[in-house]
N, C-alpha and C positions, 0 to 999 in steps of 0.2 A: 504493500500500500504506500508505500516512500514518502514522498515527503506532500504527495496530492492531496485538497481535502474535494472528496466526494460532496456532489450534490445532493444527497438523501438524507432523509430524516432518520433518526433510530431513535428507541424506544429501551432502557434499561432499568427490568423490572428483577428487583432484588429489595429483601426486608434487611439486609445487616448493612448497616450506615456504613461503616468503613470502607466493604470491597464494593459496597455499589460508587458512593464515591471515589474511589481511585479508579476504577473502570471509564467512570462517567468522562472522568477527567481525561485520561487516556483516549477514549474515542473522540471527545473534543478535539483532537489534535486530528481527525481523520476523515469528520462527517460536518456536513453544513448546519445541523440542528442534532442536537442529544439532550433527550427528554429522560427523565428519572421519577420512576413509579416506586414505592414501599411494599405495596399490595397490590390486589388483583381490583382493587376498589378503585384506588386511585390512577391506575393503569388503563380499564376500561374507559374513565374520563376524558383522560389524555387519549387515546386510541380514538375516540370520537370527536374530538374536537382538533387532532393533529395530521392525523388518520399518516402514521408514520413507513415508509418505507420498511421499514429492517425491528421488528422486534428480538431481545433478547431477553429471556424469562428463565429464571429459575424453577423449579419444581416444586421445591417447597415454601408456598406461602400460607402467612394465615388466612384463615374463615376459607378462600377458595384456591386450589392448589395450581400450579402454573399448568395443567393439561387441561384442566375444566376451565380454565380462562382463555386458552389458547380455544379449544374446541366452540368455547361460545360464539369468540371473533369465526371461527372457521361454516359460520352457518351462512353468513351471509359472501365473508370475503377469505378467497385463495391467493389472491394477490399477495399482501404481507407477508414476508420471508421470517418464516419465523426459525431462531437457534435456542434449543433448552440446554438450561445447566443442570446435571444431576450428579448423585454421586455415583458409584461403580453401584450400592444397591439398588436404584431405579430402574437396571436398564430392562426387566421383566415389565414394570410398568411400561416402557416403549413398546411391547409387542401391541398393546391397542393403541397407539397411536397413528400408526402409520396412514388413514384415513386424516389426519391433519397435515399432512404436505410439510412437515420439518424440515428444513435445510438441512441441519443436523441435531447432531448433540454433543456436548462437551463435558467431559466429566470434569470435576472440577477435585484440588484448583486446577483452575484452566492453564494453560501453556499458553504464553503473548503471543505466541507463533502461527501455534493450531487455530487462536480466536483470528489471529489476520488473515491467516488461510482459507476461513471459513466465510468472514466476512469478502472475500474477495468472490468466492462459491456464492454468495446470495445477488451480490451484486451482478455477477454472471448471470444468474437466474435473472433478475430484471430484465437486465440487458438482452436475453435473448427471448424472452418471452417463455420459459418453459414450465409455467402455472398449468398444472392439472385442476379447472377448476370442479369438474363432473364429477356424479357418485362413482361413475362407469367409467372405466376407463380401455380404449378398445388398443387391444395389442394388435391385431387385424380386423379387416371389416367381417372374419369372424368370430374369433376368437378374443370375450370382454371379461374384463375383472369387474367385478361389482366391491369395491370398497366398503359399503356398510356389510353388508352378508358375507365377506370376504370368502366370493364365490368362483372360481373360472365355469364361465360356459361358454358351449361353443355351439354356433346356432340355436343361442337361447336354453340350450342342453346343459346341466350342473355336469361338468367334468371332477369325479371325485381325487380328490389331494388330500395326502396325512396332512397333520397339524404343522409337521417339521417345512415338508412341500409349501403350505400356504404362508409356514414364517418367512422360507427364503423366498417367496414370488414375492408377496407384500414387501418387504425391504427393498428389493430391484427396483420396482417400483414406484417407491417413494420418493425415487427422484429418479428417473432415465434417463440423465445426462452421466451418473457419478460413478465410478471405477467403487465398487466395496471391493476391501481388502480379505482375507482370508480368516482374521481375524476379528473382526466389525462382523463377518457373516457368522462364526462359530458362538461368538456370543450371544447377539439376538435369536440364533435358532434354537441353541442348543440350552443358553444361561449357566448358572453356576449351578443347578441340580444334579447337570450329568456332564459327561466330556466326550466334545465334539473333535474328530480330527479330521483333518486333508480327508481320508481317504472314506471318511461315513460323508463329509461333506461332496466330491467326488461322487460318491452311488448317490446320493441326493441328488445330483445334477444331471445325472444318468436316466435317471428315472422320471423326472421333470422332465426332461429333454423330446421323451417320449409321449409327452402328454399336450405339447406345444408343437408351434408350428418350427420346423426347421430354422436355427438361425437366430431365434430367437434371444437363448444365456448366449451369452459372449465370454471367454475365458481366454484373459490379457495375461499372458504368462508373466509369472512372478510377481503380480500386482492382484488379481481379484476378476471379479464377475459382473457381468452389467448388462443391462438389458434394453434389447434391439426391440425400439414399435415398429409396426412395416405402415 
């Protein structure tokens, strides 16, 4: 992000005074406007009345948590690039999110690096328009995910998928422009219950592969998996 300050608004919603302010401060040096929320209370005012580019929300806030704040905004608008902070225990609660259009997530503490990284990944997103705002989202004009049901059919037909099949398609898809690493995919599919490796991840992909249309997983050697819309 060097030494440009981006035209966009952002939004930094966080309840501990400290790292919201030093954040707050630090993205001042990067963005045209940075707005700072406590809560999901005061955040939702600011979101309606700033109606900000680039939200960054933590997970845990009081009275409403940063996914039911995030999901309220997500009824009416896809647009807002949103990034949650969690910690390594939350990331089971991401498996229902994936219907909210998350840029990402950062566990925290955050790395200044991975936050500049990320912010340059939502600003991309702007920039080229790749807002899924639909329930539905059509990998081909036959083959559709249905995000709330998180269903694959194809000709309208429920194609049946394990629970592990539907974590790794919903992840792909939560953004089709992003390279998931091999690690980013082990943990959302698999989490800390059980241990996920290369090669269960592998016969996952094998087996998806087959249930889709040709071409579809992409596998970037040495980097991860990403997914082709036709």
């Amino acid at each position: 992000m060097d030494d440009i300050k981006y035209p966009y608004t952002i939004l930094f919603v966080e309840d501990e005074d400290t790292i919201r302010q030093n954040y707050v401060s630090y993205l001042k040096n990067y963005f045209q406007e940075v707005y700072e929320a406590r809560n999901a209370e005061e955040a939702l005012v600011i979101y309606k009345n700033k109606t900000p580019n680039i939200m960054i929300v933590d997970i845990h806030l009081p009275k409403m948590n940063g996914l039911e704040m995030v999901s309220k905004i997500r009824e009416k608008d896809y647009n807002t690039r949103m990034i949650m902070l969690t910690a390594h225990t939350d990331t089971k609660l991401l498996l229902d999110a994936t219907s909210l259009q998350l840029t990402k997530y950062l566990v925290k503490p955050i790395n200044r690096q991975e936050l500049k990284d990320t912010l340059r990944l939502a600003i991309n997103e702007i920039n080229s328009f790749t807002i899924m705002p639909n329930k539905n989202i059509s990998i081909t004009d036959e083959y559709i995910w249905d995000i709330e049901l998180k269903e694959l059919k194809y000709h309208n037909q429920i194609i049946e998928l394990t629970h592990k099949e539907k974590s790794f398609l919903e992840l792909l898809l939560s953004h089709k422009s992003r390279v998931f690493s091999h690690d980013e995919i082990l943990e959302y599919v698999w989490g800390y219950d059980e241990i996920g490796t290369i090669n269960s991840l592998k016969n996952l992909v094998k087996r998806l592969r087959k249930k889709l249309p040709e071409g579809t997983i992409i596998n970037l050697f040495n980097e991860g998996y990403k997914i082709k819309l036709q």
